[in-house]
C-alpha positions as CSV (number, residue, x, y, z in Angstrom):
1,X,117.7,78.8,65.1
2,X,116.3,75.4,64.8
3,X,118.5,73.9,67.5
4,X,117.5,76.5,69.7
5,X,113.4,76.2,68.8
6,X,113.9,72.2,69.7
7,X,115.7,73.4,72.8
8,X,112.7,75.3,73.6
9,X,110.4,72.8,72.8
10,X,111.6,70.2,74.7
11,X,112.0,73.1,77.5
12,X,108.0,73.5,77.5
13,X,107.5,70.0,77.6
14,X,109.5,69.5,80.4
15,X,107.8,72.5,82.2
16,X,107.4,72.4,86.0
17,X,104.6,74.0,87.8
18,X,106.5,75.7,91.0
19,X,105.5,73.6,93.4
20,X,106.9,70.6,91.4
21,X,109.9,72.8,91.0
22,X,110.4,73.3,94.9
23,X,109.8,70.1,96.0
24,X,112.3,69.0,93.2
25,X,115.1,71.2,94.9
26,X,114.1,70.0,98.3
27,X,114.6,66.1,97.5
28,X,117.8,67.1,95.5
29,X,119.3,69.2,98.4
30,X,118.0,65.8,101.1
31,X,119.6,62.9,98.3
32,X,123.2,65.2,98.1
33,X,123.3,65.3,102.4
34,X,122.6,61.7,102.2
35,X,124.2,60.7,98.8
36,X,127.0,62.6,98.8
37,X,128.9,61.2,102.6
38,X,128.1,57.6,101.2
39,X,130.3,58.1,98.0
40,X,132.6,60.3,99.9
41,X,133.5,56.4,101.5
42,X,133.4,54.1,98.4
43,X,137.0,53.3,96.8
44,X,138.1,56.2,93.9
45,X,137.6,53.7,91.3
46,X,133.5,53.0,92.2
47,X,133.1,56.5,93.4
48,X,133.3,58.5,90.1
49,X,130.7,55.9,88.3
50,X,128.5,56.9,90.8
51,X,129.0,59.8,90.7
52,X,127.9,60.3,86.7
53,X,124.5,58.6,87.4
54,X,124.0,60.9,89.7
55,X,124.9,63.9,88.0
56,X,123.1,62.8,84.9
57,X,119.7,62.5,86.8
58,X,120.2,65.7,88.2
59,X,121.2,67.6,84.9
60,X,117.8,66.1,83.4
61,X,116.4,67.8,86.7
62,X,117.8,70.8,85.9
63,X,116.3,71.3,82.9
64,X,112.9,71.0,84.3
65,X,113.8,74.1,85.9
66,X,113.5,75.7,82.6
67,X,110.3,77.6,83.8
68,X,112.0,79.2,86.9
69,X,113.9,81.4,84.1
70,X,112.4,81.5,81.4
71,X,109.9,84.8,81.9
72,X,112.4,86.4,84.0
73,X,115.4,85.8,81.3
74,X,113.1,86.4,78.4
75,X,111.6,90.1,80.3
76,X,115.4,91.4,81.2
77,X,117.0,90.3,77.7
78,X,113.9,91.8,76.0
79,X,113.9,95.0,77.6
80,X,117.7,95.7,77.2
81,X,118.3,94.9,74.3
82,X,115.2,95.8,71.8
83,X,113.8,97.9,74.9
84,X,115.5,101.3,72.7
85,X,112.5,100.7,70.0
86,X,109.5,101.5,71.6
87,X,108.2,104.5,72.8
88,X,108.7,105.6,77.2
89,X,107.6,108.6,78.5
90,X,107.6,109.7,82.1
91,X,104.7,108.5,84.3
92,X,103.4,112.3,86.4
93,X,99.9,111.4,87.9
94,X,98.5,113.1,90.6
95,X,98.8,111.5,93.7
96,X,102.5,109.9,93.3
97,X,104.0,112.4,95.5
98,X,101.7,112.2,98.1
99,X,102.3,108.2,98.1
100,X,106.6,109.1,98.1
101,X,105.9,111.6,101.3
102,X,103.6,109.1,103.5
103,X,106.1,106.1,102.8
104,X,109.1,108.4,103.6
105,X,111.1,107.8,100.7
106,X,113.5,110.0,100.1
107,X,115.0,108.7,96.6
108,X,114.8,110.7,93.5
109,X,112.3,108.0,91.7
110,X,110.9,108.5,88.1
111,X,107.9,106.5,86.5
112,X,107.6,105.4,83.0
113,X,105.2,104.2,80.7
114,X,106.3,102.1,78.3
115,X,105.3,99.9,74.8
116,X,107.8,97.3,75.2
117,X,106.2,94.3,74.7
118,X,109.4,92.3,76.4
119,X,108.4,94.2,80.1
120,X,105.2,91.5,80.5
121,X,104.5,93.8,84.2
122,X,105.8,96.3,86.5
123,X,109.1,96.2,87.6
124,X,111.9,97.9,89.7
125,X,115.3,99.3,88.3
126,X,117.2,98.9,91.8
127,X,120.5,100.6,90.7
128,X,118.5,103.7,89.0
129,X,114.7,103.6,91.2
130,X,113.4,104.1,87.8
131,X,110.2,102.0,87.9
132,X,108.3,100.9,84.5
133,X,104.9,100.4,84.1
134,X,103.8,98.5,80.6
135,X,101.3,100.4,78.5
136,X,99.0,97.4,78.6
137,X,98.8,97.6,82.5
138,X,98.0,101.4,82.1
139,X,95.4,100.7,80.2
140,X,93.7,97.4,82.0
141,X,93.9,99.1,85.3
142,X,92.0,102.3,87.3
143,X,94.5,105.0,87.9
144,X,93.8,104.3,91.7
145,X,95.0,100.8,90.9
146,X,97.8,102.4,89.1
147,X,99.0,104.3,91.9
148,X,98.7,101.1,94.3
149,X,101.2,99.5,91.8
150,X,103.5,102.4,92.0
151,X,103.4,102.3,95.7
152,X,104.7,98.7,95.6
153,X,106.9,99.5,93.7
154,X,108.4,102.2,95.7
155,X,108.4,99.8,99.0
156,X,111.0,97.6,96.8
157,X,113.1,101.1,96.2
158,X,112.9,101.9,99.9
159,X,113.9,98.7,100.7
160,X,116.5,97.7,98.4
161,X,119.3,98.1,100.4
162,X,117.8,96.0,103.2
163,X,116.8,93.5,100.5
164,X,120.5,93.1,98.8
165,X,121.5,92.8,102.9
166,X,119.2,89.8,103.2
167,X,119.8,88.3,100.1
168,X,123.4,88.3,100.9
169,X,123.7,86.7,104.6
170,X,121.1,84.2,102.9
171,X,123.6,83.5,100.2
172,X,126.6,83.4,102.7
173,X,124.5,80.9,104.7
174,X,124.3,78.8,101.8
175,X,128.2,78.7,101.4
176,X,128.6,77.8,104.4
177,X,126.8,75.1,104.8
178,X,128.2,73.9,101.5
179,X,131.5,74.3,103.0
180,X,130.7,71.9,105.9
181,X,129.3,69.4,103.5
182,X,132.2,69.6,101.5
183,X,134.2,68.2,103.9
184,X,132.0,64.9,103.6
185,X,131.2,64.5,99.9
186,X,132.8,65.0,96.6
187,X,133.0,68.3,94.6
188,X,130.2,67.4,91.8
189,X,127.7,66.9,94.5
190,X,128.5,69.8,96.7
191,X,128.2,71.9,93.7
192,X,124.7,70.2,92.6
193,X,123.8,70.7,96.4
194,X,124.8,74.5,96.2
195,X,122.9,75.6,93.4
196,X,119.5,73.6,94.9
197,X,119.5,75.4,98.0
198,X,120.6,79.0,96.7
199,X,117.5,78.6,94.5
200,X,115.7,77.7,97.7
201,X,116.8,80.6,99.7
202,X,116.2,83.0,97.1
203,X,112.7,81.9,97.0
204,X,112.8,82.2,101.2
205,X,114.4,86.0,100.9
206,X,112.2,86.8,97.1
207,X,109.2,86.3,99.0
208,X,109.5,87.9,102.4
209,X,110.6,91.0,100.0
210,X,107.6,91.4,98.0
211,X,105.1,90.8,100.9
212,X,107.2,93.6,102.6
213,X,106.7,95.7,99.2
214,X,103.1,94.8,99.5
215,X,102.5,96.0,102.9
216,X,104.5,99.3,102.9
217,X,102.8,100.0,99.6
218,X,99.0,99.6,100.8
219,X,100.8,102.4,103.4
220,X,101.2,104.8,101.3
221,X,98.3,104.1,98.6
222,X,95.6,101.8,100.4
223,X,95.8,97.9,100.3
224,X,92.4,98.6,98.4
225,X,94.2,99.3,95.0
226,X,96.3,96.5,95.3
227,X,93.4,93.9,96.6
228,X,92.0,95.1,93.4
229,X,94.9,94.4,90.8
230,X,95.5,90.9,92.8
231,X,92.0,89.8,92.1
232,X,92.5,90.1,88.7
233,X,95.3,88.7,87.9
234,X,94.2,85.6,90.0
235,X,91.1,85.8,87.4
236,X,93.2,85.9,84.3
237,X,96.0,83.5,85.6
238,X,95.5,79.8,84.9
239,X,97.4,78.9,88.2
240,X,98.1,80.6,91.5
241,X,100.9,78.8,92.3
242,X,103.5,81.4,93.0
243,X,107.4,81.4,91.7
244,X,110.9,81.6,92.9
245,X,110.8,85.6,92.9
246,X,106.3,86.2,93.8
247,X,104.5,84.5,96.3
248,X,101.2,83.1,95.0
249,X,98.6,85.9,94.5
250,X,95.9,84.7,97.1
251,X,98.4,84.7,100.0
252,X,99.2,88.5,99.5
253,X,95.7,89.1,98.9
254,X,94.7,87.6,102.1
255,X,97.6,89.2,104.0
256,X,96.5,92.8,102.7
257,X,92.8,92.3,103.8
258,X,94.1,91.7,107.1
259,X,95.1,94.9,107.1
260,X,92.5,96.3,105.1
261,X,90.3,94.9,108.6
262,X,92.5,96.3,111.1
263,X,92.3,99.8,109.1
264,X,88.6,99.5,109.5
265,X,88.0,98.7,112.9
């Protein structure tokens, strides 16, 4: 336990905002194109002693990635795990099947409340299209607002299967372009450049999803409610930076009043 709290420590003290994360992966996938055809040319013997230096400044890179995983890890291991303790009940406000008819989805979807303290906000089952809401959120927000959330939620269920399609060619582009490179550079760098730009295309295909989620749910509910939740959370947050999986808060904001404008006119 204490090995793991210095681990931790060390973790949040190495903490990169995501900007700093993204432009970290950037210069790391641009120094493995360049780096990795030069030692690909030096004699065995030189090559590998390069090679370790640039391995070890990389692993220390790494680890400043800590913050890319640690809400996400912490949210998914909470909830299954310990998720069994706290009360869930089924989520039946008026108004949610009115919002599943005007988006035309089809799915059998189920809402829940729940007190696990783990789930920090709403999120998507993809395999069961059993969304959660936390009790917190239920409590913070207008049932209007409530039903905006659901409806976002309910553009990632209609959409899953076109998101798992996207998210796949992006990750086949990635190996191939790995492959190509690995014909030019040695195996610790292509594997260092491969995990950069998977992260990097996850962000690309993360993003375009939930502004899709935003837009089909302001469909079916309004982009009013959703304005509304935004606004608040970009109150209570101490940055609006974004991450690998959302897309900073006052981008979808602006993106819904856009069509909150074209609705009114």
């Amino acid at each position: 336990m204490a090995r793991l709290a210095l681990i931790r420590e060390i973790g949040d003290y190495l903490y990169l905002t995501f900007p700093l994360r993204r432009l970290l992966l950037l210069i790391i996938v641009a120094l493995s194109v360049v780096f990795g055809p030069f030692l690909f040319s030096l004699p065995p013997s030189v090559r590998l002693d390069f090679a370790y230096v640039y391995v070890g400044i990389t692993s220390v890179a790494a680890f400043c990635m800590y913050g890319a995983f640690k809400e996400p890890f912490v949210q998914v291991l909470g909830s299954v795990i310990f998720g069994g303790k706290y009360k869930t009940r089924e989520y039946t406000a008026p108004g949610i099947k009115h919002i599943l008819r005007k988006m035309g989805v089809v799915k059998k979807v189920k809402v829940y409340v729940t007190t696990n303290p783990w789930i920090k906000g709403p999120y998507t089952n993809a395999l069961t299209c059993k969304i959660y809401i936390p009790m917190s959120w239920l409590n913070k927000f207008a049932r209007k607002e409530i039903l905006a959330i659901i409806g976002h939620e309910l553009g990632h269920v209609k959409n899953r299967r076109r998101f798992g399609f996207e998210m796949a060619v992006a990750m086949g582009g990635v190996v191939v372009v790995t492959f190509v490179l690995a014909l030019f550079s040695i195996p610790l760098i292509v594997e260092i450049f491969e995990f950069a730009l998977a992260m990097l295309a996850m962000t690309f295909v993360s993003w375009h999803n939930e502004r899709r989620a935003d837009l089909e749910g302001a469909k079916g509910a309004g982009p009013e409610g959703l304005i509304s939740v935004f606004e608040q959370l970009k109150t209570e947050a101490k940055r609006d930076d974004g991450s690998e999986t959302h897309p900073p808060l006052s981008d979808r904001i602006k993106r819904l009043m856009k069509l909150l404008e074209s609705k009114e006119e």
